[in-house]
N, C-alpha and C positions, 0 to 999 in steps of 0.2 A: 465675102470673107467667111471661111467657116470653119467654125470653135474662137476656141482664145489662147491665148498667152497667159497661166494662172499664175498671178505674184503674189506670194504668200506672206512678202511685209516680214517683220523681227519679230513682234509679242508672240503671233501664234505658233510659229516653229516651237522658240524658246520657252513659252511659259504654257498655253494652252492649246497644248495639239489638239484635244478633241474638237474642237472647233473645224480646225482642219477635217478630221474625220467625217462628222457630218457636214459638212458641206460638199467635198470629193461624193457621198451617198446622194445628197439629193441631187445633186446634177447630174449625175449617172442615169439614178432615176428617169428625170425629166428629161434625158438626152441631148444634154449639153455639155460638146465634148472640150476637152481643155490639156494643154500640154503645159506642163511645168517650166516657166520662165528660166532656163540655167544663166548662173554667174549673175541673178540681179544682188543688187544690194541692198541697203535699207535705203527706204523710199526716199530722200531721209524726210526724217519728223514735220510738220511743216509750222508745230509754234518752236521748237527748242534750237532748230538747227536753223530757222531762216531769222529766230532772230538773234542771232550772235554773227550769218554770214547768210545773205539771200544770194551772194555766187556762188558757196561753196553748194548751198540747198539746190538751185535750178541748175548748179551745175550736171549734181549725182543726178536727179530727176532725169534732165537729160541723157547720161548715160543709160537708167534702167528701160527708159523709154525708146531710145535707139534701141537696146536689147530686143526689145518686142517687134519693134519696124524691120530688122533681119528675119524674124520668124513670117511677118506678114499677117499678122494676128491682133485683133485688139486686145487691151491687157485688160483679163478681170481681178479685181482687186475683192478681197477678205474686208476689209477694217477703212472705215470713214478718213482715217489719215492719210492713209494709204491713196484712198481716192482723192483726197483733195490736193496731196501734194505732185501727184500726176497729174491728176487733170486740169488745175491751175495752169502747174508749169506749160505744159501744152498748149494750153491758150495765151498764156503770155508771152512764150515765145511766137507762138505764129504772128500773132498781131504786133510784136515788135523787130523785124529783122534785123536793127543794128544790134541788140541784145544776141540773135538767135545767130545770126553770123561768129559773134565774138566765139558761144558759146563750143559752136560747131570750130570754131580755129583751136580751141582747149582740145575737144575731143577727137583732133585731129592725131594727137599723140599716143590715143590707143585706139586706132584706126579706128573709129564708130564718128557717125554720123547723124543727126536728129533734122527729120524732114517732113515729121507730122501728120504721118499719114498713115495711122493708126488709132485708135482711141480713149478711152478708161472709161472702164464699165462696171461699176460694183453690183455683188454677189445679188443683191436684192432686185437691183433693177436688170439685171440678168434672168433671177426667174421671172420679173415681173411681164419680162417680154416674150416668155413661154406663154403667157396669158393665165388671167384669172379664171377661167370657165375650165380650162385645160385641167390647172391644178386645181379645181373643183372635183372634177372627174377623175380624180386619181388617188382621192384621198379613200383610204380605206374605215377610218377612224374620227370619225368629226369629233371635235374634243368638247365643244360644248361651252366655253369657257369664257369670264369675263377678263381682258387682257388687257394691262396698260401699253401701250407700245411707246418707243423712244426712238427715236430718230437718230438725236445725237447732231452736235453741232455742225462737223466737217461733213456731215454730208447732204447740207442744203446751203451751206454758205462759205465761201462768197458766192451769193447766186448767179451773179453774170456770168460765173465763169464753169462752173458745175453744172446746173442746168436740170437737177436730178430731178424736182419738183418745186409747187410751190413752196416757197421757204417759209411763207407765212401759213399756208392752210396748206400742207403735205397731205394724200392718202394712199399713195402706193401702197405702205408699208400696213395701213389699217386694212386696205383691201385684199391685200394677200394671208394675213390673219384670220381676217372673214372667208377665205375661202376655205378654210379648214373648218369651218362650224363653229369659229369662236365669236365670242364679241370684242370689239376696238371699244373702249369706253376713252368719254371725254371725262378729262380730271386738271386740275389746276397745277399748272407749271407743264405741262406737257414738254414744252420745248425749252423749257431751263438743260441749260448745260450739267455736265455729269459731275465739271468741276475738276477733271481730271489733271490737265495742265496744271494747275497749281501747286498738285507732288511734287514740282520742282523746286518749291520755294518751301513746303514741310507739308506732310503727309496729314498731318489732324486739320491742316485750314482746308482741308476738303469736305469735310465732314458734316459742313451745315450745307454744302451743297445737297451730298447724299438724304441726310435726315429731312429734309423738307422736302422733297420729292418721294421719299418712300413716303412719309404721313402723308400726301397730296395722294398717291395711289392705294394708301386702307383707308384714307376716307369716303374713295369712289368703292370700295368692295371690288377692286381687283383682286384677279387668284391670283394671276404672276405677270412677270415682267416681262416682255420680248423687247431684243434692242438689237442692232444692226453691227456693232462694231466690239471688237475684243475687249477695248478700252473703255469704255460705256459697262462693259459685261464685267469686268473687274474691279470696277468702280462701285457697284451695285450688289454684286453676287460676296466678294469679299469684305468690301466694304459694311453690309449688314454684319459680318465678323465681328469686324472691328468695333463696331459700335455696339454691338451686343456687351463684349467687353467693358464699355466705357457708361453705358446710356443707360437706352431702355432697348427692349429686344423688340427683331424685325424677324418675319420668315417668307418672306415673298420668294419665292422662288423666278431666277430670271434665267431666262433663254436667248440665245441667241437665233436669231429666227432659221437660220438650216437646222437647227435641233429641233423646234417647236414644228417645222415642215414634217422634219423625216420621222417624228412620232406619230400626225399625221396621214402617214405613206406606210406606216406599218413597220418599220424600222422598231428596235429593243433598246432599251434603258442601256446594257452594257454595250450593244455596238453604235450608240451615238455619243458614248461617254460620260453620260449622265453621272453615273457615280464620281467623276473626276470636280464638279463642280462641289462649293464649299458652304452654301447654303441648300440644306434638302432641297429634291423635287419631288419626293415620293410623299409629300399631303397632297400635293395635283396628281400622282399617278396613279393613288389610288382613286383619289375621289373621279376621275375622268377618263382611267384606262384598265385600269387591273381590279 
């Protein structure tokens, strides 16, 4: 099978393109070709929509994911949710036919079909299967850097069904970091959640999530943040905003790791969007690049 299906999920279109941007650059780069998924919709959500309706959720899943099975492409996914509510769905239909039958009689009524024989593949574990030595050899700019990384919750759990890595001791995501010249530091709460989901219920009960994970990452002497998903990145990047307003002041700068690649790669502050983020990055670009 070669390239992918790129499903680019709600948040990023809507609220942070640049995201988009650097990610379209470093798979360019590393030559990993991708066509844009037309007519998907949203994944959908896999806490908000599967818990008010889990047919209405594996329903759509099912449609965006036949989408892909017409191109013949596995879909790479942007955003942790994104991946978990496709690749979930996919394994649970496969392994339940009376489910995946019903599901295919619904989607009988706009001719599409779901037969599983395709994959989900996030953005990360997509480079990570260019290989680490690869993207060793390609960096132009080792950055030098102590990094907290975040994983983020949707994308090691549910583990049965994701598969991405260990859920309890993950290092993809440390060794692709390290391959730019930075350092993966261990720090306390690593794999605590962003807290995100919870906006649902009010925007400020988020906020002792965020606060005690940023103080867990200035007491290790991290310089900034790398994290995998939009929503992790929002969480973190604006949320230090917010609390700034409220608290005490944070300045960590956080990446999303195709930006934290393609500065790496030689790629500019303006064409990987850096200025669009809301907490500085120019205390790491000076002290590490300019």
């Amino acid at each position: 099978m070669t390239g992918y299906s790129l499903f680019l999920g709600c948040l990023i279109p809507m609220r942070l393109p640049f995201l988009e941007v650097s990610s379209r650059l470093v798979l360019g780069a590393l030559g990993v070709s991708c066509e844009e998924l037309d007519g998907a919709s949203c994944c959908p959500d896999p806490v908000g929509v599967q818990s008010v309706s889990f047919k209405a959720w594996i329903y759509l899943a099912a449609r965006n994911l036949a989408l892909a099975e017409d191109k013949g492409k596995d879909v790479l996914v942007l955003c942790n949710g994104c991946f978990e509510t496709l690749k979930t769905a996919r394994e649970i239909l496969l392994q339940n036919p009376d489910l995946m039958e019903e599901v295919n009689e619904a989607l009988k009524s706009i001719d599409r079909e779901f037969r599983g024989n395709v994959d989900v593949v996030h953005i990360v574990e997509a480079i990570h299967r260019v290989g680490v030595d690869r993207i060793r050899s390609k960096v132009s700019t080792e950055l030098g850097a102590d990094v907290a990384v975040h994983y983020g919750c949707h994308l090691l759990r549910p583990s049965e069904y994701l598969r991405f890595d260990d859920p309890d001791n993950p290092r993809k995501m440390d060794e692709l970091v390290e391959a730019l010249g930075a350092r993966s530091l261990n720090y306390d709460y690593k794999h605590l959640c962003c807290g995100v989901a919870v906006s649902n219920i009010g925007r400020e009960l988020t906020y002792p999530y965020v606060k005690l994970k940023l103080k867990s990452i200035s007491r290790a002497g991290a310089e900034c943040m790398v994290v995998a998903c939009p929503f992790c990145f929002m969480q973190y990047d604006i949320g230090q905003v917010e609390l700034n307003r409220k608290e005490e002041a944070f300045n960590i700068p956080v990446f999303y790791y195709p930006e934290m690649l393609g500065l790496a790669l030689g790629y500019s502050y303006r064409e990987l969007g850096l200025h669009m983020h809301r907490t500085s990055v120019m205390p790491f670009l000076r002290k590490h690049l300019l």
